[in-house]
C-alpha positions in Angstrom: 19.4 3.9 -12.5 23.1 4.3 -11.0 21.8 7.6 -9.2 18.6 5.6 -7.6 20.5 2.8 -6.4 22.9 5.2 -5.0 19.8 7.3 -3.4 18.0 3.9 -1.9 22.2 2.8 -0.4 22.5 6.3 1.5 19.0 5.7 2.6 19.5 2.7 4.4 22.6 3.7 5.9 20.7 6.9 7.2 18.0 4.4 8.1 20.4 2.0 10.0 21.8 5.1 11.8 19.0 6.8 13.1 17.7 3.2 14.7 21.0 2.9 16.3 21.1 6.6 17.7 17.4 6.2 18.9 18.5 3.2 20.9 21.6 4.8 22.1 20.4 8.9 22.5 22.9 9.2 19.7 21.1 12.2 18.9 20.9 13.7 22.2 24.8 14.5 21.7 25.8 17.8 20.5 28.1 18.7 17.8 30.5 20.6 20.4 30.2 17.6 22.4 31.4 14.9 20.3 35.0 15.1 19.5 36.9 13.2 16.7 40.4 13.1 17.1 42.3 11.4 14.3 45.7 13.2 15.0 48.5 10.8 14.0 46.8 8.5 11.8 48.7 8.8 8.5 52.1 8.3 10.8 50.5 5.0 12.9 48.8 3.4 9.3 52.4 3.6 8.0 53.7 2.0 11.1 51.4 -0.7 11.4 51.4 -1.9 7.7 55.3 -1.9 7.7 54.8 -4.1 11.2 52.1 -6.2 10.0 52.3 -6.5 6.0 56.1 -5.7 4.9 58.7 -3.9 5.9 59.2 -2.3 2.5 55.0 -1.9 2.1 54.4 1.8 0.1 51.7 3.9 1.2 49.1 5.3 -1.2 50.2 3.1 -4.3 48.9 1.7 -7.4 46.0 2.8 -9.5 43.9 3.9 -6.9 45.9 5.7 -4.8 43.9 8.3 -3.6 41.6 5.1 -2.7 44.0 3.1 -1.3 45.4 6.2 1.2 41.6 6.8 2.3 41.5 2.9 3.0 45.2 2.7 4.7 44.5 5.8 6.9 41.3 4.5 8.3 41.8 0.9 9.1 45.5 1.1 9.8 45.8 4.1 11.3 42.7 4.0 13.6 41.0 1.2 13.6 43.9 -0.8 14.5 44.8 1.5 17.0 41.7 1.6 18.9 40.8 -0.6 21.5 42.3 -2.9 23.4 42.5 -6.4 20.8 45.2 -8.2 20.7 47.5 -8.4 16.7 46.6 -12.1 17.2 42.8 -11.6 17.9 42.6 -8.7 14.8 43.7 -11.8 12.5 41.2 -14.0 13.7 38.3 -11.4 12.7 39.8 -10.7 9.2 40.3 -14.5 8.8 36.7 -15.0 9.6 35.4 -12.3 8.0 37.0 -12.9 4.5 35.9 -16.5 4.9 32.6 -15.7 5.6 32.2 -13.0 2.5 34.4 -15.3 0.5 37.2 -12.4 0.3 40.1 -15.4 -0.9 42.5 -12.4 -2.2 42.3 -10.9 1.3 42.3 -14.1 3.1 45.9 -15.1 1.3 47.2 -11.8 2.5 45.9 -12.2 6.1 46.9 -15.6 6.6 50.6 -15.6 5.3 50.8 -12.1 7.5 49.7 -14.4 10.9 51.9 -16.6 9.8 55.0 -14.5 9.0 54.4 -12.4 12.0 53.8 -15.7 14.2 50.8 -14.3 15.0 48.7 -17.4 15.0 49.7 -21.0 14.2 48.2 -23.1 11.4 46.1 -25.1 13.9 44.6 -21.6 14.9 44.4 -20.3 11.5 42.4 -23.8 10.5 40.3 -23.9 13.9 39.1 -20.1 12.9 38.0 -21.6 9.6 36.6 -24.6 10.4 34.6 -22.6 12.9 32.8 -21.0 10.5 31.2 -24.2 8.8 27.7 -23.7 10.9 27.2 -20.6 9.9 28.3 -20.2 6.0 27.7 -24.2 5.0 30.1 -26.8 3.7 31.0 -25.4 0.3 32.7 -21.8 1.1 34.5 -23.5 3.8 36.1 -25.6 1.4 36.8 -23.4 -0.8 38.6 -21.0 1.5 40.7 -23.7 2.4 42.0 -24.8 -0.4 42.9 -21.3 -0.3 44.8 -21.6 2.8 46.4 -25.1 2.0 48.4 -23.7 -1.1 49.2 -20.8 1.7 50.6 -23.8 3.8 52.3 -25.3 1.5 54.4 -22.2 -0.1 55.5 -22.1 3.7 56.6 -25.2 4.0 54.0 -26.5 6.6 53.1 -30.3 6.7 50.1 -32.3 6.0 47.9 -33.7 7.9 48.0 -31.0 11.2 47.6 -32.4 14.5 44.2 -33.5 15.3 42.2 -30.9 16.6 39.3 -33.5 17.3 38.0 -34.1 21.7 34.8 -36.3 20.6 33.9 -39.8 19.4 31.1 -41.0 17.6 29.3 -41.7 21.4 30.2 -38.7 22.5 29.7 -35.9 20.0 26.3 -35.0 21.1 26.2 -35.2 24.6 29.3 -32.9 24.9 28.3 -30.9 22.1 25.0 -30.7 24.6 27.2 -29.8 27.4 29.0 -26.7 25.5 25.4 -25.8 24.2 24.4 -25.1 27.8 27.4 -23.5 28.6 26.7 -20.9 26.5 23.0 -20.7 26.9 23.3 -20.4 30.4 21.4 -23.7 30.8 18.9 -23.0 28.3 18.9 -25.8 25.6 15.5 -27.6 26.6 13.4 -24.6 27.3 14.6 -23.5 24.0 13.5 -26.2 22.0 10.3 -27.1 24.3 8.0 -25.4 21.3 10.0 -26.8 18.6 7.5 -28.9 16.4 8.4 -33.0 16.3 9.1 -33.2 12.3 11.8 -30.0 13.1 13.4 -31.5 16.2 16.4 -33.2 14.2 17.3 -30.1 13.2 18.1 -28.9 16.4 20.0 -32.3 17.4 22.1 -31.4 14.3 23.5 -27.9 15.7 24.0 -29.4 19.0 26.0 -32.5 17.7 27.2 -30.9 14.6 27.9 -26.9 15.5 28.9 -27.6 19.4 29.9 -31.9 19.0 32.3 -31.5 15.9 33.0 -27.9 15.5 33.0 -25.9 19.1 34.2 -28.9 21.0 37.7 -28.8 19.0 40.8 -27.6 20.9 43.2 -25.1 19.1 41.3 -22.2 20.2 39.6 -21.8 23.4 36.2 -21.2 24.1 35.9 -17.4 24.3 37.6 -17.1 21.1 35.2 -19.6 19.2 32.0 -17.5 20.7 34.1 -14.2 19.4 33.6 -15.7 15.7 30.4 -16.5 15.6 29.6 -13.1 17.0 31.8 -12.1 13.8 30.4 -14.1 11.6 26.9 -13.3 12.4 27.6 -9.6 12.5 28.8 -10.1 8.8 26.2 -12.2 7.6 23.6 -9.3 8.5 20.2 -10.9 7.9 20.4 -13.1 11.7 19.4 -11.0 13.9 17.4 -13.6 16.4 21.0 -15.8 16.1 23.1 -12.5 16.5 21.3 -11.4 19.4 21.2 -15.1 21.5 25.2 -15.3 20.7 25.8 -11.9 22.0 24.1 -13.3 24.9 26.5 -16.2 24.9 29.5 -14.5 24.3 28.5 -12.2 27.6 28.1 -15.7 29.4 31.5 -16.9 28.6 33.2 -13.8 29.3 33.6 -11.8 26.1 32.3 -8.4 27.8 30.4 -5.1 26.5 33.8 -3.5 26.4 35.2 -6.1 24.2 32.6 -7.0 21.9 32.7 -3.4 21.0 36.2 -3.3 19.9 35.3 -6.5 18.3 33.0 -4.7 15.7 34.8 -2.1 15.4 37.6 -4.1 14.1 35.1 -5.8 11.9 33.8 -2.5 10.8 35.7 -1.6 7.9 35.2 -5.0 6.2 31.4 -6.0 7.3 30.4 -1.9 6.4 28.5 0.9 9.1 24.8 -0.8 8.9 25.9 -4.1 9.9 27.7 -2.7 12.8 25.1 -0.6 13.5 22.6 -3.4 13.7 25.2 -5.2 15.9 25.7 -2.7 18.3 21.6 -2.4 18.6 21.0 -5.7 19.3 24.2 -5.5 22.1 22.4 -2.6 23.5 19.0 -4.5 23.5 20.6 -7.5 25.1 22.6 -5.1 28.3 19.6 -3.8 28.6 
C-alpha cells in the first residue's frame, strides 16, 4: 500500500510538471543549457537563520538532522536568497501560509521572529491574518489567533490594538464595491450578469464581507492584501477559476510577473512543487 501511494504522489508531481513545461517549452531546454548554481548555500542558510531566528540557532540539529540540513540549506540558503522580496514581505507569506494550512507550530515561530526582528508590527501581523478569513472561513482564523494572542501577550503587547476598521454599517458595501472594481478592472456587474437570482446574495456577501470588512482595513496596503490572497489561493490548490482572476487582480494593482514569481517561489517550500506549478500555469495563461 505505502509503495502505491508513493507511486500515484511521484505521478502527479511528474503530472503537474510536464503541464507546466508544455505551457512554458520547459522541455525545449537542454540539459547543457540549464544551469543550477547552488554555490554558497550552506554558508548563506547559516547566515540567514542566525539573522532571522537566533543568534545562537545550530545548524543540522536534533533527531532529524540529516532532515533538518536538507530543509535549512534549501529554504534558507536559496530560497531566501533569491529574488528581490523584502524580510518583511517573506513574513507575510509564511504568516499566511501557516494560517491557511493551519501550521500553529510554525506560525508561533514566524510571528515572534517579525516581531523580534521588527519586521512587522502587530497590526500587520493581525491585518495578514484576518485577511485570510474569505478564503479559509471563520473557524481556522480563530484558531490561529488565539495562537498569535498568547504570542502577544508573552511580548508584552496590549489589548485591544488600534482599530484597523475604514467602514460603517452604510458604507461597507458600497466601498467594499468600489475596491471590488479596483481590482477587476471594472468588472463586477458583467461578472455577476449570469449569476442566477436565488445565488445573487452570495455575491453581495464577498463584496461587503471580503472587500467591505476585510480588504477595506488599513494596516496593510492594497498591493500587499492582493499578494495574500494570491498566497492563499496558491496554497489552497483546488481554485483554480479564483487563482487565476486574482492573479489578474494582483497584475491590476501593480504586483507584476516579476514579483508574483518570487512570490511562489517563497511560498514554495511550504505550499510543495505541484501547487506552484499550477500557479505558475495559470500566471502564464493569464500574461498570455
Amino acid at each position: 500500500m505505502k509503495k502505491k501511494l508513493l507511486l500515484i504522489a511521484v505521478m502527479i508531481l511528474a503530472s503537474a510538471f510536464v503541464a507546466y513545461a508544455e505551457d512554458t517549452n520547459e522541455s525545449n531546454i537542454t540539459a547543457t543549457e540549464r544551469r543550477y548554481d547552488g554555490a554558497g548555500r550552506v554558508e548563506k542558510a547559516e547566515t540567514n537563520l542566525r539573522r532571522l531566528i537566533s543568534p545562537n540557532y545550530q545548524m543540522a540539529s536534533g533527531p532529524d538532522a540529516e532532515f533538518n540540513a536538507i530543509l535549512e540549506n534549501f529554504i534558507f540558503g536559496e530560497i531566501f536568497s533569491r529574488g528581490n522580496l523584502t524580510d518583511s514581505q517573506r513574513q507575510i507569506i509564511l504568516l499566511t501560509i501557516m494560517t491557511t494550512n493551519q501550521n500553529h507550530e510554525q506560525l508561533r515561530r514566524v510571528a515572534s521572529a517579525a516581531l523580534r526582528n521588527d519586521l512587522l508590527t502587530p497590526i500587520e501581523i493581525k491585518e495578514v491574518i484576518y485577511m485570510c478569513t474569505p478564503y479559509i472561513g471563520f473557524p481556522k482564523v480563530l484558531t490561529t489567533l488565539i495562537e498569535v494572542n498568547e504570542i502577544f501577550t508573552q511580548n508584552g503587547i496590549a489589548f485591544p490594538l488600534e482599530s484597523q476598521s475604514t467602514v460603517t454599517e452604510e458604507t461597507r458595501f458600497e466601498r467594499g464595491l468600489e475596491l471590488q472594481n479596483m481590482v477587476t478592472g471594472g468588472m463586477v456587474e458583467r461578472m455577476i450578469a449570469n449569476v442566477p437570482g436565488d445565488q445573487r446574495h452570495i455575491h453581495d456577501f464577498i463584496t461587503a464581507l471580503a472587500f467591505g470588512d476585510f480588504y477595506s482595513r488599513s494596516g496593510l496596503d492594497v498591493r500587499t492584501r492582493q499578494m495574500i490572497i494570491f498566497v492563499i489561493l496558491s496554497a489552497l490548490g483546488d481554485s483554480e477559476r479564483q487563482l487565476r482572476g486574482h492573479i489578474q487582480g494582483n497584475l491590476n494593482v501593480g504586483n507584476n510577473r516579476e514579483f508574483l514569481i518570487d512570490v511562489i517561489t517563497q511560498s514554495m517550500p511550504y505550499i510543495g512543487f505541484p501547487r506552484t506549478l499550477n500557479a505558475l500555469t495559470l500566471l502564464n495563461e493569464v500574461e498570455d
